[in-house]
PASERO-874369 format. One line per 4 residues: number of its first residue (from 1); for each residue y, x, z of N, C-alpha, C, O, CB. Coordinates in steps of 0.1 Angstrom, whole numbers. Glycine has a CB too. Layout:
N
NUM) Y/X/Z/Y/X/Z/Y/X/Z/Y/X/Z/Y/X/Z; ...
***
This chain:
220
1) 152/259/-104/146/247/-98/137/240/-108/140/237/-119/156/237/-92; 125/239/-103/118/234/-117/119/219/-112/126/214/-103/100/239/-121; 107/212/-122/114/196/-126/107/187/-115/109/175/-113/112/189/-145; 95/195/-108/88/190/-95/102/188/-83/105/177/-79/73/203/-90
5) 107/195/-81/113/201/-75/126/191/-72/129/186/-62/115/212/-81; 131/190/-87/143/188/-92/137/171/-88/147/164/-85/148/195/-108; 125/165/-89/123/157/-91/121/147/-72/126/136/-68/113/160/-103; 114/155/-69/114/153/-52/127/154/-47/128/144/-39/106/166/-43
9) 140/160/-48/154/162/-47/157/147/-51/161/138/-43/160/175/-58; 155/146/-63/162/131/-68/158/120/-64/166/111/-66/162/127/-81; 147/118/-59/141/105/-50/142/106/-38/143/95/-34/128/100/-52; 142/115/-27/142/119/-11/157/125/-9/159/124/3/129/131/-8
13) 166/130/-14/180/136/-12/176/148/-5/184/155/1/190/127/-3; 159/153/-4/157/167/4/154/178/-7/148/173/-17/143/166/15; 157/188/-7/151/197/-17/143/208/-14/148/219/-14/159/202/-24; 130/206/-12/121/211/-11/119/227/-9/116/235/-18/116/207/-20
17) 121/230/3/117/245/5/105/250/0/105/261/-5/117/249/17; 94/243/2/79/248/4/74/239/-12/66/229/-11/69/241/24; 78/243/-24/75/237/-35/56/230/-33/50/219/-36/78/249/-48; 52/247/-27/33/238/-31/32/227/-18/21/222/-20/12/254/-28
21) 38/221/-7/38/211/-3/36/202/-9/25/197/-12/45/209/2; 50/196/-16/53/187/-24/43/183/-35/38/172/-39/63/190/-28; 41/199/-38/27/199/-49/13/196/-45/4/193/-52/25/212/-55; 13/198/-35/-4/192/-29/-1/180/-23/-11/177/-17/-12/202/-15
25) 10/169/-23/14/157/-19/10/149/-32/7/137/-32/29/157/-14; 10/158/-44/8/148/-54/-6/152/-62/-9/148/-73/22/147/-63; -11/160/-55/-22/162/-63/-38/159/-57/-43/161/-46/-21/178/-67; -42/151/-69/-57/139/-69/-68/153/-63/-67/164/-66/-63/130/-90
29) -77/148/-56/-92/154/-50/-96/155/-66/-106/162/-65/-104/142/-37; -94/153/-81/-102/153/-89/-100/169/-92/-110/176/-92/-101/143/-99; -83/174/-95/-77/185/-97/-82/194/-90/-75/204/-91/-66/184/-97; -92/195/-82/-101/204/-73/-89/210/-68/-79/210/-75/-113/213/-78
33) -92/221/-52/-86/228/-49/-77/222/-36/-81/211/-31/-81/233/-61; -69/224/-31/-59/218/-21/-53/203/-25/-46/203/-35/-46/229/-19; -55/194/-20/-50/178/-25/-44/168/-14/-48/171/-3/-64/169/-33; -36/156/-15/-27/152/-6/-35/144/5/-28/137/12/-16/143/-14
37) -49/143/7/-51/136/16/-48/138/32/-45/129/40/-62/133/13; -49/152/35/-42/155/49/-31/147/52/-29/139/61/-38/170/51; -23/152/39/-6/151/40/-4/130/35/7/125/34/4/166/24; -14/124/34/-17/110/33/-21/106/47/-16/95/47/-28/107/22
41) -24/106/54/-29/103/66/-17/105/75/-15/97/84/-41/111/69; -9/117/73/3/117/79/10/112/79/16/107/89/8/122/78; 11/110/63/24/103/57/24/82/62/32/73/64/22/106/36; 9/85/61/8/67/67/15/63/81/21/53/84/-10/63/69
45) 12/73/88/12/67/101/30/71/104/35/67/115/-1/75/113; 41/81/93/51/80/94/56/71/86/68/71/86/54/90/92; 50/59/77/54/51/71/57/37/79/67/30/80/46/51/61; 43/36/86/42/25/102/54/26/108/63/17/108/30/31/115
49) 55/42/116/65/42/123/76/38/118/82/31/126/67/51/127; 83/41/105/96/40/97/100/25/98/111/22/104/93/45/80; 90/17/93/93/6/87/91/-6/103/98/-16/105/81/4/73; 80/-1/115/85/-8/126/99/-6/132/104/-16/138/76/-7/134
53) 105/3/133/111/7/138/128/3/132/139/4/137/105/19/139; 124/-3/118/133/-8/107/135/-21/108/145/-27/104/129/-6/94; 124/-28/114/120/-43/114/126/-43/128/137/-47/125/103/-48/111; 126/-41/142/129/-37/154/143/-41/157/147/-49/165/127/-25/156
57) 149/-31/148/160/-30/147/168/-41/140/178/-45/146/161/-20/143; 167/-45/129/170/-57/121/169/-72/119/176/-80/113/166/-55/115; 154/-74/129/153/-85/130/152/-90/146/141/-95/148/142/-87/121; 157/-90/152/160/-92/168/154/-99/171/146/-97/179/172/-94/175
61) 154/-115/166/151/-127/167/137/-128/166/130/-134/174/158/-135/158; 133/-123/158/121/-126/152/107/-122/165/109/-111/171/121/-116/137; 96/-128/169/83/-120/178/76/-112/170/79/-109/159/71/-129/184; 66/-108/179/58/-95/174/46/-98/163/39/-90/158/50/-88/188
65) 47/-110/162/36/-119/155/43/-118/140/37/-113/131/32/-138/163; 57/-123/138/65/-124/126/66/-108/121/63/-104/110/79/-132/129; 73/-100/132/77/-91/129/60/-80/122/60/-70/114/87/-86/143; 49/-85/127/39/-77/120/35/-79/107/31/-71/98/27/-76/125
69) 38/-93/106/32/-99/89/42/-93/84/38/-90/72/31/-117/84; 57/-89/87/66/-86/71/58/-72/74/50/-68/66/89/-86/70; 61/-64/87/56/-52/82/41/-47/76/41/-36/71/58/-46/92; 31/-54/75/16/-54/65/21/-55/52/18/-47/43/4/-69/68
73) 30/-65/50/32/-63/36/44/-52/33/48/-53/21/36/-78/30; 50/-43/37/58/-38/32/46/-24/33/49/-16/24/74/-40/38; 39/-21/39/32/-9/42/16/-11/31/7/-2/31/30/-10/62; 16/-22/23/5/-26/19/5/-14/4/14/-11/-3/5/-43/17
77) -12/-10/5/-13/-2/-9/-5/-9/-19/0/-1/-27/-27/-1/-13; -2/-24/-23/0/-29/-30/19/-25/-36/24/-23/-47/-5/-42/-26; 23/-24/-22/38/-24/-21/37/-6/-24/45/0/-32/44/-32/-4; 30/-1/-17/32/16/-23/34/17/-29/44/23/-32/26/26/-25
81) 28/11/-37/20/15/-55/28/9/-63/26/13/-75/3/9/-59; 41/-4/-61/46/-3/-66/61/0/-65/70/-6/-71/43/-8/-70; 62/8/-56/74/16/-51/71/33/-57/80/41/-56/74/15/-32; 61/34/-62/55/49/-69/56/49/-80/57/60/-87/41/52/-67
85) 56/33/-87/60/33/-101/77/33/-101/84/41/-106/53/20/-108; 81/23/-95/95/27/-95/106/41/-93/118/42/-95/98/20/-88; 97/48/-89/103/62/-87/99/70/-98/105/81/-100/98/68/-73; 89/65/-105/81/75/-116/71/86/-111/67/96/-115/92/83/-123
89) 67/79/-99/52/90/-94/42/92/-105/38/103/-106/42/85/-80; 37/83/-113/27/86/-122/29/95/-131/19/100/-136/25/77/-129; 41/100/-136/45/108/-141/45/128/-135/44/140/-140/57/100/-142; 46/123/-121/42/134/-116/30/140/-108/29/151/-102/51/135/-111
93) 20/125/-110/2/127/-103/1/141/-112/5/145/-123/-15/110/-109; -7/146/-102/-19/161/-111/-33/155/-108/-41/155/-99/-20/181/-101; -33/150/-117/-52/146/-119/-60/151/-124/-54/157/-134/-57/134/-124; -72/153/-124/-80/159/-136/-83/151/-146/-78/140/-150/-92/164/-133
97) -93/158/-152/-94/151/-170/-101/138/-164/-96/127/-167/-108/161/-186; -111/137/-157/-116/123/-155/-110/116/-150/-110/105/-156/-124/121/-149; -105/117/-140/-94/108/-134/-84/104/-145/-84/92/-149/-84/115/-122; -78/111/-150/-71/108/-166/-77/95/-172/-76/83/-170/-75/122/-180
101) -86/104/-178/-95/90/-185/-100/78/-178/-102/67/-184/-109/94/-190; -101/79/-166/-103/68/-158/-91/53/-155/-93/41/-152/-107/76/-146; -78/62/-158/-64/57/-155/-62/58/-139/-56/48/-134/-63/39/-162; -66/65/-132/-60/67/-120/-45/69/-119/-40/67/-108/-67/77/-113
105) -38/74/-128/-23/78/-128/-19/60/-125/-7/59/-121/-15/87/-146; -27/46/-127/-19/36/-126/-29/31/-116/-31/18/-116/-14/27/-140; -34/35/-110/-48/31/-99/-37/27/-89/-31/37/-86/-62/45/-93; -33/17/-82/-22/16/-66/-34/21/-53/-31/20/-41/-16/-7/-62
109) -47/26/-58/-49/35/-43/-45/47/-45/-40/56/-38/-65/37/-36; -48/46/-59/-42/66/-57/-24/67/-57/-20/78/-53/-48/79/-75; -17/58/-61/-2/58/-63/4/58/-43/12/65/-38/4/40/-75; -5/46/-38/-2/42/-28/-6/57/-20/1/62/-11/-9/27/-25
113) -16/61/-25/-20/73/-11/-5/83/-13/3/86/-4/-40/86/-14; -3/88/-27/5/94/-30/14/94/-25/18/104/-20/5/95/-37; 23/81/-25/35/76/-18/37/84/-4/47/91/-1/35/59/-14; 25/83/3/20/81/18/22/97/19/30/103/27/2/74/22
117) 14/104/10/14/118/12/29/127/13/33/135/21/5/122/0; 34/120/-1/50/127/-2/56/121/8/56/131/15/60/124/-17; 61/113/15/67/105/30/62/119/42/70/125/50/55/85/34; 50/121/40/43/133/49/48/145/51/51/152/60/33/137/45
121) 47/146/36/54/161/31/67/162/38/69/168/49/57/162/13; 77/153/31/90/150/35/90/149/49/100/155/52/95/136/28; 85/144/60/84/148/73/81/160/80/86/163/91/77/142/77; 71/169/71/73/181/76/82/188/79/84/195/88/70/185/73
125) 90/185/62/101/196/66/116/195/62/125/203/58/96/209/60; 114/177/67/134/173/68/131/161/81/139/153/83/145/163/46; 118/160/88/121/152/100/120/138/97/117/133/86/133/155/106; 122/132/107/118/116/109/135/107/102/136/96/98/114/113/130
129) 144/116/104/155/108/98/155/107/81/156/97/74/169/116/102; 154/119/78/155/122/63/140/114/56/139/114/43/155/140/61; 128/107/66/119/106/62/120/85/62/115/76/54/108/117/72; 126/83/70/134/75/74/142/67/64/139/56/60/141/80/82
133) 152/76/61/163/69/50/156/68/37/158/58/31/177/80/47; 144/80/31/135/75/17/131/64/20/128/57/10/122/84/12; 128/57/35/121/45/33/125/33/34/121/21/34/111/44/39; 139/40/36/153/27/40/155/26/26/150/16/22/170/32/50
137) 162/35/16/164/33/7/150/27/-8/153/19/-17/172/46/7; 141/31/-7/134/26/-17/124/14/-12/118/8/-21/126/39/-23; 123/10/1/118/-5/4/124/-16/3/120/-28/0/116/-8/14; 141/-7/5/152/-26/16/145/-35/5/138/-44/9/180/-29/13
141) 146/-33/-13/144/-46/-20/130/-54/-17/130/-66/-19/144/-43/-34; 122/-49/-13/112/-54/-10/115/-64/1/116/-76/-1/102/-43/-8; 118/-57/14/123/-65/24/135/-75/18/134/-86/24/128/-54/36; 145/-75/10/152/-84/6/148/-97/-1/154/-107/-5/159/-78/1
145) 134/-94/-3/127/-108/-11/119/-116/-3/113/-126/-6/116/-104/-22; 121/-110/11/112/-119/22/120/-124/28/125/-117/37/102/-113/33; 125/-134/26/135/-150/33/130/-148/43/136/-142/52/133/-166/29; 118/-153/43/107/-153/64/95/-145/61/91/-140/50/99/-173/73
149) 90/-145/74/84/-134/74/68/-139/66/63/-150/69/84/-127/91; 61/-131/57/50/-138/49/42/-137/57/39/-127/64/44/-134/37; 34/-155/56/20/-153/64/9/-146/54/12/-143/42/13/-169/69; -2/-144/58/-15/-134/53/-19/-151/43/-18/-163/49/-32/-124/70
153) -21/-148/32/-35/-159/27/-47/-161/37/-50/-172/38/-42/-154/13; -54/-153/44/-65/-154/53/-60/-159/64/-68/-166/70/-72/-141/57; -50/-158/70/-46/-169/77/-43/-181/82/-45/-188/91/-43/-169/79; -37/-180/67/-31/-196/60/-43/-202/59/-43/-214/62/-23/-197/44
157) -53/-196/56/-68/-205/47/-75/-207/59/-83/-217/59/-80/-195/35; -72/-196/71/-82/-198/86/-72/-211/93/-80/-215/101/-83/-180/98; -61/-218/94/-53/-220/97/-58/-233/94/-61/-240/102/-43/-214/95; -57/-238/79/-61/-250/73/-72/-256/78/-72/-267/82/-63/-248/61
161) -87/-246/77/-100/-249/85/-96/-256/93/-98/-268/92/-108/-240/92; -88/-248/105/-92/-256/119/-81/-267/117/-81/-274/127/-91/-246/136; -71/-271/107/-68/-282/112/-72/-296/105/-70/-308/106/-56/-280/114; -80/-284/95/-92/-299/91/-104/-298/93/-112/-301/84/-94/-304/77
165) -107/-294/105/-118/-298/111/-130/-288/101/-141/-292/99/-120/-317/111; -128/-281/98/-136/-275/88/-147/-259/99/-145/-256/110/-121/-268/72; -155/-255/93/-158/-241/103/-152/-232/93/-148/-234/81/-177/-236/106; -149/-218/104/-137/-209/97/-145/-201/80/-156/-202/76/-133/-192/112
169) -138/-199/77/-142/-191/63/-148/-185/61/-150/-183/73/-136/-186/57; -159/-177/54/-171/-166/56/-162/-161/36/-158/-166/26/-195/-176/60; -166/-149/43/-163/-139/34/-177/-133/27/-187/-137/32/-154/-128/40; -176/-126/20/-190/-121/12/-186/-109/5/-176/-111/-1/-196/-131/0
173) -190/-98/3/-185/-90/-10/-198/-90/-20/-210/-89/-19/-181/-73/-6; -192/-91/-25/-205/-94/-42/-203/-83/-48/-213/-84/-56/-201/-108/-56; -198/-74/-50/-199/-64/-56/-187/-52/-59/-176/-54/-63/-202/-70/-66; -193/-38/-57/-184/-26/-60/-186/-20/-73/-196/-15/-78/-186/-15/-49
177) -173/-21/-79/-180/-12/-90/-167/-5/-92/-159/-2/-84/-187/-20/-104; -167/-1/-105/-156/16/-106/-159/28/-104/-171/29/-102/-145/19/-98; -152/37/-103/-151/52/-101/-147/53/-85/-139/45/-79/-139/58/-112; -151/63/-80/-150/68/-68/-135/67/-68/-132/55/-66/-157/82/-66
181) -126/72/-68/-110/72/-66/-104/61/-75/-93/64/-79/-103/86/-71; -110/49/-79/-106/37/-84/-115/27/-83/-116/20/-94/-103/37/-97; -121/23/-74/-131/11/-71/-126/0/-74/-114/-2/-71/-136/10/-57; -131/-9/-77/-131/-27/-77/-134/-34/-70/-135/-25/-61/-138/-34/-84
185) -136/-43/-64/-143/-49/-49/-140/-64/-53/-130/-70/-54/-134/-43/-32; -156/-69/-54/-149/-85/-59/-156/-93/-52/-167/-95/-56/-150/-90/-76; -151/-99/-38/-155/-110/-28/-151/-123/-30/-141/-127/-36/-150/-106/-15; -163/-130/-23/-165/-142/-26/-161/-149/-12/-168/-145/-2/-180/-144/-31
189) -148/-160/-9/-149/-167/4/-157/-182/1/-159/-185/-11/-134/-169/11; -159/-190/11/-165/-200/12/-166/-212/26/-172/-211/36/-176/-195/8; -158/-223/22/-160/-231/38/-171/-243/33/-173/-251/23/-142/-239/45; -178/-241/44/-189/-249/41/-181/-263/41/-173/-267/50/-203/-247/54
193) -184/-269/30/-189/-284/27/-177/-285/16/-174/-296/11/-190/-297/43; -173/-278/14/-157/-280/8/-162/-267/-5/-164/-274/-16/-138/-274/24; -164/-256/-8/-165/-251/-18/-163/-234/-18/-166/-227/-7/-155/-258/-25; -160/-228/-28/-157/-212/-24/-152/-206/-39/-152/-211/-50/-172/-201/-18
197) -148/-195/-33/-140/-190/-46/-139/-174/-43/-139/-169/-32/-122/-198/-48; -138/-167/-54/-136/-156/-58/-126/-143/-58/-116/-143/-50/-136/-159/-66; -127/-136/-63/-117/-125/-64/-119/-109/-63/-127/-101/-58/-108/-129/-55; -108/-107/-70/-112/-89/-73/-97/-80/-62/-86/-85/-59/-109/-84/-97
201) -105/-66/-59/-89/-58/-58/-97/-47/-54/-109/-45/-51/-75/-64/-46; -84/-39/-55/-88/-22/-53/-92/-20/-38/-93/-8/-35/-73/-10/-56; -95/-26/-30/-99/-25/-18/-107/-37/-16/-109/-44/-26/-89/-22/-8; -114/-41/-2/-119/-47/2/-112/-60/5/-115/-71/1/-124/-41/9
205) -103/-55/14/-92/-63/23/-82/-71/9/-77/-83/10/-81/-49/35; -81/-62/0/-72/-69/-13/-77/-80/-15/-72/-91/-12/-72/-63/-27; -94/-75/-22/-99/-88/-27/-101/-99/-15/-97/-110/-20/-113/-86/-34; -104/-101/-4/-104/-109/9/-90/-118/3/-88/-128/-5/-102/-98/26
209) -83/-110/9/-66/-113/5/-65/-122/-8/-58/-132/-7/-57/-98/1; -70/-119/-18/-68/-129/-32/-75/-138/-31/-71/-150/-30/-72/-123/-46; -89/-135/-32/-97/-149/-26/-93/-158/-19/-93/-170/-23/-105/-149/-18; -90/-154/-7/-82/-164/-1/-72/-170/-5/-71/-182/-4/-78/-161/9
213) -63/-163/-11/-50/-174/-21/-54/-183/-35/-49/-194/-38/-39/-162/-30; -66/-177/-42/-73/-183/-46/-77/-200/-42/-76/-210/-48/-82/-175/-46; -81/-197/-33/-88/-211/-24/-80/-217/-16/-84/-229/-14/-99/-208/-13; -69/-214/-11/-56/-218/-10/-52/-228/-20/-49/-240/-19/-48/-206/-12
217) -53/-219/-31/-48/-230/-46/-54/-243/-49/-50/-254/-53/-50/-223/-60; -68/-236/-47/-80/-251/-46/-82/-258/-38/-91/-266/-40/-93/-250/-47; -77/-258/-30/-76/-271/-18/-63/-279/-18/-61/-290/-14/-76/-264/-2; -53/-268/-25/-37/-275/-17/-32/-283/-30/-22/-290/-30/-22/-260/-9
***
């Protein structure tokens, strides 16, 4: 059993029949050749399912409005990526030399796709239970830090507007910069007559997201 192997076994409880799965689950578009984005696209929409279906079940009480905000954040690149370090995925990215040098092994889009991809993998070929319990077992903490269910900062901040009379927020992106498989994205929000503020993140929607807490901070 090699230590890919041995290593997918020790975080999923499945042991890997089809080794180059697992191995194309963790390997970057830089490493040319077969790479996890198929098996990322999969893996996302078995992560959705996992975690509504977790929330459903657990939180009875709760509407469809509560029950989506815990699930955004538990499904967020942010939360992948660091559920990828906790398992030691960086350790097992195949990147190439640029990506290397670039630090994609600590990038949360490429950790987060990865997550997504191996969840994929792991569905192919141990099913929705076994795909299930990896996400029972390496989220609950996440879910155990959410007392109630979190609102979005963009909400909170759209929320405030209207109840001070304000017009809703206008977003901006000011600028992309980085490497293709590690972008920056740093947007600017702003409510007219009151001010605006900043922020960076590996996606679009991140930086939106920080900005808004950002301006959050400066108002409240």
């Amino acid at each position: 059993m090699n230590s890919l192997t041995a290593w997918v076994e020790a975080q999923t409880g499945h042991r890997p029949r089809d080794a180059a799965l697992f191995e194309r689950a963790l390997t970057h578009s830089s490493r040319g050749g077969a790479d996890y984005e198929r098996l990322e696209f999969l893996g996302d929409r078995v992560l959705g399912l996992c975690v509504a279906a977790w929330l459903y079940r657990d939180f009875q009480a709760e509407p469809e409005g509560k029950l989506s905000q815990r699930l955004n954040v538990l499904v967020s690149r942010e939360t992948c990526a660091e559920i990828g370090r906790q398992i030691g995925l960086p350790a097992q990215a195949r990147l190439g030399r640029q990506a290397l040098d670039d630090g994609a092994q600590d990038s949360d889009n490429v950790l987060g796709d990865m997550i997504e991809a191996l969840l994929g993998a792991l569905y192919l070929e141990a099913g929705i239970e076994a795909a299930s319990a990896f996400v029972k077992r390496h989220w609950e903490a996440q879910l155990d830090r959410q007392v109630s269910a979190p609102k979005h900062p963009k909400s909170s901040l759209q929320e405030w507007a209207a109840a001070n009379n304000r017009r809703p927020p206008e977003y901006e992106l000011v600028e992309r910069s980085g490497p293709q498989h590690a972008p920056l994205f740093e947007v600017r929000v702003a409510i007219h007559g009151l001010g605006e503020a900043s922020a960076c993140g590996t996606t679009k929607q991140e930086a939106e997201k920080e900005a808004a807490r950002v301006m959050l901070e400066k108002i409240g």
